[in-house]
C-alpha positions in Angstrom: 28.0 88.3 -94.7 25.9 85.6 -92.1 28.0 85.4 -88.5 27.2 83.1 -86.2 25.8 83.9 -82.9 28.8 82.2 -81.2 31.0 85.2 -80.4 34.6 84.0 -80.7 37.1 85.7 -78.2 40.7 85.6 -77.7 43.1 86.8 -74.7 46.0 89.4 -75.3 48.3 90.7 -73.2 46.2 94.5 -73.3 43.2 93.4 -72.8 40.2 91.0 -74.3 39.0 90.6 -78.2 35.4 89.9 -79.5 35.2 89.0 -83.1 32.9 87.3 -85.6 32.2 83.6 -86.4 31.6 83.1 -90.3 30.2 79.9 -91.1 31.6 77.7 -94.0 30.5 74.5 -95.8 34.2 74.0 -95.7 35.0 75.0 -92.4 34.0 78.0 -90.0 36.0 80.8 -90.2 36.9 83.5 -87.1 38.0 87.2 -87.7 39.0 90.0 -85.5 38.6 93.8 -87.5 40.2 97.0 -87.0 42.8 95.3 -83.9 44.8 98.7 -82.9 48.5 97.5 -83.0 50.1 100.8 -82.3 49.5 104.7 -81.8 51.0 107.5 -83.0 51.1 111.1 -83.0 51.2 112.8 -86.5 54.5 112.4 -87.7 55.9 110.7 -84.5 57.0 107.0 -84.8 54.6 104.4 -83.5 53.9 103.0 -80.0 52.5 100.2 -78.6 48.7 100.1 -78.3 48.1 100.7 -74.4 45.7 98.1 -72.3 42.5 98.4 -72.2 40.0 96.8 -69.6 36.6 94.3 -70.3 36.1 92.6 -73.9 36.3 95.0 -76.8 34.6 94.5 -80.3 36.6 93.4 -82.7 33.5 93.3 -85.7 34.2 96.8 -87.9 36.9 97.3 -90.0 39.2 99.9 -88.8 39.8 103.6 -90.5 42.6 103.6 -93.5 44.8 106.2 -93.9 44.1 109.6 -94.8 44.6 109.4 -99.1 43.2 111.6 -102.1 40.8 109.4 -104.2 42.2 105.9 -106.0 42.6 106.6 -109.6 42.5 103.0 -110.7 39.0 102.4 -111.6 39.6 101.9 -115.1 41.8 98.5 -114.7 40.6 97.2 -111.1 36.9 99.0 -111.3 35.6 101.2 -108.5 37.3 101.3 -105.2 35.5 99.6 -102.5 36.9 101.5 -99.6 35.1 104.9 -102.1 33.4 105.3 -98.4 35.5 103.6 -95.6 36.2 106.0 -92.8 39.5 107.5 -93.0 41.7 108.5 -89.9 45.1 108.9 -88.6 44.3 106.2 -85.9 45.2 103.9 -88.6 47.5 101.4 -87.3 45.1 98.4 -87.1 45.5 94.7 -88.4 42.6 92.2 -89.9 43.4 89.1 -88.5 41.1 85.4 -90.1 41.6 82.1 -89.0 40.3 78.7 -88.9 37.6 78.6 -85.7 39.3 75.3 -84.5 42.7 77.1 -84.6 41.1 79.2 -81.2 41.1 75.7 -79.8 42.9 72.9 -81.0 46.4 74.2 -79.9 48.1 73.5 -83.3 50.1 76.1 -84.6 48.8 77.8 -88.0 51.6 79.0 -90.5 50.6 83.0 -90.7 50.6 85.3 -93.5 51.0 88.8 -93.1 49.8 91.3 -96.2 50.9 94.4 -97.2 48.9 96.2 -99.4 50.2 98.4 -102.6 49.5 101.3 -104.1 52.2 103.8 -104.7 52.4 104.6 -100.7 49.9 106.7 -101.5 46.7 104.7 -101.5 45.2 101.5 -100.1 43.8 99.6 -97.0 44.1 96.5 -95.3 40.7 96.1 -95.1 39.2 96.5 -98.5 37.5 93.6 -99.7 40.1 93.3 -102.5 42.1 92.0 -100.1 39.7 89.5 -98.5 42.0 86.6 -96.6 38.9 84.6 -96.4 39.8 81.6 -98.8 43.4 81.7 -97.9 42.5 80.7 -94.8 39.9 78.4 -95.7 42.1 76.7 -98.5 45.3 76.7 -96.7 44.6 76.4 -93.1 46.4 79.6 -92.1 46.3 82.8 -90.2 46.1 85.8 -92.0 47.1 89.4 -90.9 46.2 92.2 -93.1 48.4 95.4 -92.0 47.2 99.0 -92.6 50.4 101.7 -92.2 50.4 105.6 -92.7 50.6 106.2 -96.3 51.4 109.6 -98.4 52.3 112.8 -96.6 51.5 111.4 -92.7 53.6 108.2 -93.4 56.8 109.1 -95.7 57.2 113.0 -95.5 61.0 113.6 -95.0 61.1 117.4 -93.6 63.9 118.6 -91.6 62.0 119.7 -87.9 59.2 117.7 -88.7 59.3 114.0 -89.5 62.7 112.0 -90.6 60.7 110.3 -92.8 60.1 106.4 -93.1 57.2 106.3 -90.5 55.0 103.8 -92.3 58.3 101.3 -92.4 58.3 101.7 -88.7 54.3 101.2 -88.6 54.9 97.6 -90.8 58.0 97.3 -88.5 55.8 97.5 -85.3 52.9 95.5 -87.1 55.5 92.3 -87.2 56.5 92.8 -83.6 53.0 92.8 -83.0 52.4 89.5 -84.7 55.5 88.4 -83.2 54.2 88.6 -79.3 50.0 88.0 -80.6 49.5 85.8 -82.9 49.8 82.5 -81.2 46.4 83.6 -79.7 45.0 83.4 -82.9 46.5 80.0 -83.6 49.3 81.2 -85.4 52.7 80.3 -85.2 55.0 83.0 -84.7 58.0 81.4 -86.2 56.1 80.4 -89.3 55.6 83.4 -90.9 55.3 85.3 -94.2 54.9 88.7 -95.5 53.7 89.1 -98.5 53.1 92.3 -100.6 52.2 93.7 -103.6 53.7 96.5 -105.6 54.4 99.7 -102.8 54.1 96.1 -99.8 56.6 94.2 -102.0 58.4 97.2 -102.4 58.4 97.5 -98.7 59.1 94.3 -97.7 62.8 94.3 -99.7 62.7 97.1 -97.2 62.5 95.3 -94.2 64.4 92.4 -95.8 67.5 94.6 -94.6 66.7 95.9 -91.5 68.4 93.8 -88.5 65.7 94.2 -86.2 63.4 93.3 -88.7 65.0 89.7 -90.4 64.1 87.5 -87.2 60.1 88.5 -87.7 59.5 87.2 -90.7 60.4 83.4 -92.1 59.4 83.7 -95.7 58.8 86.4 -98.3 56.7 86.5 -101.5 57.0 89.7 -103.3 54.5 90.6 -106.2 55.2 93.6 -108.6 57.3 95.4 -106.5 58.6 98.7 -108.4 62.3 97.3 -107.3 64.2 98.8 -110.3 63.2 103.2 -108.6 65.0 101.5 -105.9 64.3 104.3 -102.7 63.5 107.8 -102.7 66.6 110.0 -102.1 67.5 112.4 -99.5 67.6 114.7 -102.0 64.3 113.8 -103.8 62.7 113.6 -100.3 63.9 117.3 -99.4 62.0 118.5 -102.8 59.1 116.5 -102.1 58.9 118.4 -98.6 59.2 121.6 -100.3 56.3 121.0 -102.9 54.8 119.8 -99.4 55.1 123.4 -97.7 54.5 125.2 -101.0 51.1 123.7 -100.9 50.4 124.4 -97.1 51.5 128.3 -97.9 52.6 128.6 -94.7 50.5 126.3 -92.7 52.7 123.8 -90.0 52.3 120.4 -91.3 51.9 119.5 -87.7 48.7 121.2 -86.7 47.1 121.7 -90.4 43.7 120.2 -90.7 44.0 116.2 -92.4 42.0 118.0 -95.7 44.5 120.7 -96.0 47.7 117.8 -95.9 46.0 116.0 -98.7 45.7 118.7 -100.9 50.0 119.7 -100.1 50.2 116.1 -101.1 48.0 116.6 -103.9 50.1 119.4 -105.2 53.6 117.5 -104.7 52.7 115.0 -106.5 51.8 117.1 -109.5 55.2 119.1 -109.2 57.4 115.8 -108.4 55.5 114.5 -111.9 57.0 116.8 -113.6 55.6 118.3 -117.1 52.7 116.0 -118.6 52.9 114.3 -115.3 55.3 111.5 -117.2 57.1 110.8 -113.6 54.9 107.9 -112.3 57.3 107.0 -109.8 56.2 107.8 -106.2 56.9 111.0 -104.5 56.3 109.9 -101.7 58.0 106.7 -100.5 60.9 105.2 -98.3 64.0 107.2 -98.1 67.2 105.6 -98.2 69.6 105.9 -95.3 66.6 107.4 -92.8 65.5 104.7 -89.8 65.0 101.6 -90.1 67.0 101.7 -93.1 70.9 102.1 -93.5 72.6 104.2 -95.6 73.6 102.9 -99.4 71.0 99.8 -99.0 70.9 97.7 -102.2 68.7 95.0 -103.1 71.4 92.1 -102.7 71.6 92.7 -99.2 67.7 92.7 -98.6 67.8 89.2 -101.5 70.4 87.6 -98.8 68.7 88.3 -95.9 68.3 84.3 -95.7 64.8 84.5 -96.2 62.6 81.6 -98.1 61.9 84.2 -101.2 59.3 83.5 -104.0 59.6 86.5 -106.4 58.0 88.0 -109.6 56.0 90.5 -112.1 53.5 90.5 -114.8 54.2 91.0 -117.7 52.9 94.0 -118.8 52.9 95.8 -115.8 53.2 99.0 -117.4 50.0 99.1 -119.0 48.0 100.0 -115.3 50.1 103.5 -115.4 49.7 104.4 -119.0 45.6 103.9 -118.3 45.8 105.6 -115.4 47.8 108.4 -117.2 45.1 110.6 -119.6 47.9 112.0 -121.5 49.5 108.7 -121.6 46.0 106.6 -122.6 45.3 109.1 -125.1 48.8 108.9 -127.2 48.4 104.9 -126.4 45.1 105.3 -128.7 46.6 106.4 -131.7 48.1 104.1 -133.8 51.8 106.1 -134.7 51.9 107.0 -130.7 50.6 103.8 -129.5 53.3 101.9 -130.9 55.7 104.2 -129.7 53.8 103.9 -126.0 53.6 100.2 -126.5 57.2 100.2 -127.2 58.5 102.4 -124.4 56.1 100.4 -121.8 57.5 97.2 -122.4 60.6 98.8 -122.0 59.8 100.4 -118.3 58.0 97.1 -117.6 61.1 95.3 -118.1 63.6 97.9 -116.3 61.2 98.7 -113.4 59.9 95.4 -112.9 61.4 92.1 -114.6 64.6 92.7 -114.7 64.9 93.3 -110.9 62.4 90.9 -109.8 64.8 88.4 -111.8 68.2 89.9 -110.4 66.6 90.0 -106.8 66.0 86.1 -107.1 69.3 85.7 -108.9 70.7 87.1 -105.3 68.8 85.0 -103.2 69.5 81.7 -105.1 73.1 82.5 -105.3 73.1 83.2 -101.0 71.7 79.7 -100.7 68.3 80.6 -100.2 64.9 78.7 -101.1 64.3 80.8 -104.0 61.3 80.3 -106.4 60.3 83.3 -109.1 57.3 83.2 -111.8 55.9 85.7 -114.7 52.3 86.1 -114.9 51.3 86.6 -118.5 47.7 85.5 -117.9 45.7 88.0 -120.5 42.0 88.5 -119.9 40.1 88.0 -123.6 38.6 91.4 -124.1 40.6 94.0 -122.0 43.4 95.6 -123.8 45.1 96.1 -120.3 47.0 92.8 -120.9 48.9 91.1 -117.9 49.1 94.8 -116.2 49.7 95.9 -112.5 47.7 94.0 -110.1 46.3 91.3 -112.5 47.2 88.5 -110.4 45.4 89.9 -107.3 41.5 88.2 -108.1 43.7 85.1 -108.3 46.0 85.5 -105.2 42.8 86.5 -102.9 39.7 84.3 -104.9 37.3 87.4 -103.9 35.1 87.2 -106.6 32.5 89.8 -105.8 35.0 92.6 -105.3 36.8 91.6 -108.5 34.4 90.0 -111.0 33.8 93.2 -112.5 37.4 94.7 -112.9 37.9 95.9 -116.9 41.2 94.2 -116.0 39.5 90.9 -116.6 37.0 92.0 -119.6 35.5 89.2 -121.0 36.6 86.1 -118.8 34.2 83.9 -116.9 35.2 83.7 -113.4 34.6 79.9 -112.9 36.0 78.9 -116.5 38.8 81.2 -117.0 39.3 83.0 -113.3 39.1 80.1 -110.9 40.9 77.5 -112.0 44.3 79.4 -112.5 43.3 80.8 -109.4 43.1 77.9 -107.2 46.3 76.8 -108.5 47.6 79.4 -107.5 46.8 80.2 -104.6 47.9 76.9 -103.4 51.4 77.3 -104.8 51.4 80.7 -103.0 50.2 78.9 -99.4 51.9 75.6 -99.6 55.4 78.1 -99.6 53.8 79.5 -96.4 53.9 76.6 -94.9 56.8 74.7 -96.6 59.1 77.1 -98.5 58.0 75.4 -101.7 55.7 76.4 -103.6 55.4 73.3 -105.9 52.6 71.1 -106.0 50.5 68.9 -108.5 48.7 71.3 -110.0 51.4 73.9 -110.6 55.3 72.2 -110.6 58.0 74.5 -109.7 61.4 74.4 -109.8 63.5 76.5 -108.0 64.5 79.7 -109.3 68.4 79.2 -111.4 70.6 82.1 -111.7 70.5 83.6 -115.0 68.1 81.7 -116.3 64.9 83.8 -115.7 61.7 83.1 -113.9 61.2 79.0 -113.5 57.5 79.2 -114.3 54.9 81.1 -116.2 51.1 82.0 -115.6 49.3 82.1 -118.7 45.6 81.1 -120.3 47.6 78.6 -122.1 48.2 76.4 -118.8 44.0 76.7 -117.8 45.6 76.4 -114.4 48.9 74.3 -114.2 52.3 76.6 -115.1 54.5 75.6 -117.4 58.1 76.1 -116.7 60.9 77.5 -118.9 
């Protein structure tokens, strides 16, 4: 990517930033990579990054968390992160803005990202997740946040971790925003968190924590896998058993990072269960362990009093059964394919539509600005249909990381990709800045109790949703 040889700085409270200047026809662009916003010890909740002295680069993205390899190649294609440097000194942010929001002194609505994938896998710095026209489109901050994910960020084992850490790493991530971002341009009490699958799972997390409500303005949640609510004590307590069965003896807190990742490795096989049909996650927030309160439901995180824009795809299921070689085998033949293609739409609905449409039902019925959608938008030749993570190339417009994706087999980007994209995309940051997502090219109505969700994605539309 060409940078300008105008270094852009900025002025926190630890210490002095260098980042990059990108050039735009449409506007310059400023970014700051791999920002620490915390420390932590292994399996000790997070801290506040500690001052430093003299200007520090800002240019690299930081390390990701320790993870096992992605397995979704077949629907998104090859990871880009197959080579990013992984380490524990993973609590870092991504942070893009406008260059003219370093000095014009007008406030920037902010949108903070957190990434999916099963709290297992992910980054905040792959370029799948590329803020870049976000910003440029919407006039925005952006803050991508990377947490602990698997065994180092959700074990639950009695002398060793409580459990929940990468809650309190997204916890500490918004404070950080909180007291930082107006350096950047950004207006602290303008922002949203959005989040796909595992982040939108998260962020109905956060939705209920006290401490948490007053960081965040707005909430857009994509996919999340509301309907295996949270991960109980019980099921937690297994987990850390396959955990140590996999160490065989080893202490989880002074094994080697490889030696974790294959104890995860093997509790995820066992938590599974035979023919590994279990696809929920085995490692994931635990209800009742801090931040979290015991018994938390979904209607207190939907009346939180949060702006809430909420939905799915619609067939979600279809990412796990390709992911699944038991499951993509039996979804090949034509007696067990039916019976797959039967039973998927099934989990899609219970797992994902159904309480993406009960969570907005909540929220409208609190009295909050609440807007839901479907998106059914089917690429021509992939037979992965509107499946987990589809509407990602639209919600982030990176077309080199996701031109190639078999989840979009046989669309052209700038016929079939962009135009639906733009669209939305501008729904998505005209609710950052508003609370309402409609605008000429997409119209949309607020989300009504009982009705489902108010609009629909779809080829059909080439771009403008049509509501139900």
């Amino acid at each position: 990517m060409t940078t300008s040889t105008t270094d852009p700085t900025v002025t926190l409270p630890g210490g002095t930033l260098r980042g990059r200047r990108l050039p735009r026809p449409d506007g310059d662009l400023v970014e700051f990579l791999g920002v620490r916003y915390a420390t932590a010890d292994r399996f000790a909740a997070p801290q506040p990054a500690p001052a430093w002295t003299g200007v520090r680069d800002a240019v690299e993205r930081g390390p990701m968390s320790p993870q096992l390899p992605a397995r979704v190649a077949a629907v998104t294609g090859p990871s880009p992160d197959d080579d990013a440097t992984q380490d524990e000194d993973c609590l870092r942010v991504d942070v893009r803005a406008p260059a003219a929001a370093l000095t014009d002194g007008v406030p920037r609505p902010v949108l903070v990202w957190l990434h999916g994938g099963a709290y297992v896998i992910g980054s905040a710095a792959t370029s799948w997740y590329d803020t870049s026209r976000l910003v440029a489109e919407g006039d925005v901050v952006t803050v991508n946040v990377g947490y602990r994910l698997g065994v180092l960020g959700w074990l639950a084992a009695l002398g060793v971790s409580d459990g929940n850490l990468g809650l309190l790493d997204q916890l500490a991530a918004l404070r950080w925003v909180r007291d930082h971002v107006g350096a950047f341009g950004g207006d602290p009490d303008q922002v949203t968190v959005m989040g796909q699958s595992a982040g939108a799972h998260a962020i109905a997390c956060l939705m209920t924590v006290p401490e948490a409500r007053p960081l965040f303005r707005r909430a857009i949640l994509q996919s999340g896998q509301l309907g295996l609510g949270l991960s109980s004590p019980e099921r937690a307590a297994r987990v850390a058993g396959y955990v140590t069965e996999g160490l065989d003896g080893a202490d989880p807190r002074t094994a080697s990072v490889d030696a974790l990742l294959a104890a995860q490795r093997h509790a995820m096989i066992r938590a599974a269960g035979p023919g590994g049909l279990d696809s929920s996650p085995a490692f994931a927030p635990v209800d009742g362990v801090a931040p979290l309160a015991p018994g938390l439901t979904w209607s207190e995180a939907a009346a939180s009093g949060h702006d809430v824009l909420v939905g799915s795809t619609a067939d979600e299921i279809e990412t796990f059964l390709r992911i699944s070689p038991a499951l993509w085998r039996m979804r090949r033949t034509p007696v067990l394919g039916a019976l797959t293609a039967g039973g998927g739409a099934l989990v899609t609905r219970r797992v994902f539509g159904a309480p993406a449409e009960r969570f907005a039902d909540d929220s409208a019925r609190a009295g909050a600005r609440t807007y839901s959608y479907r998106f059914a938008w089917r690429a021509p030749a992939s037979r992965l249909g509107a499946c987990h993570c589809i509407e990602l190339p639209f919600v982030f417009g990176a077309r080199e990381a996701w031109e190639g994706a078999p989840m979009l087999a046989g669309a052209d980007w700038d016929a079939d990709v962009a135009p639906l994209g733009a669209a939305v995309r501008g729904a998505w940051l005209r609710f950052a800045r508003t609370g309402n997502p409609w605008t000429d090219a997409l119209p949309w109505p607020p989300h009504s109790p009982g009705r489902g969700p108010t609009v629909v994605l779809d080829a059909s539309t080439a771009g403008n949703g049509h509501t139900r």
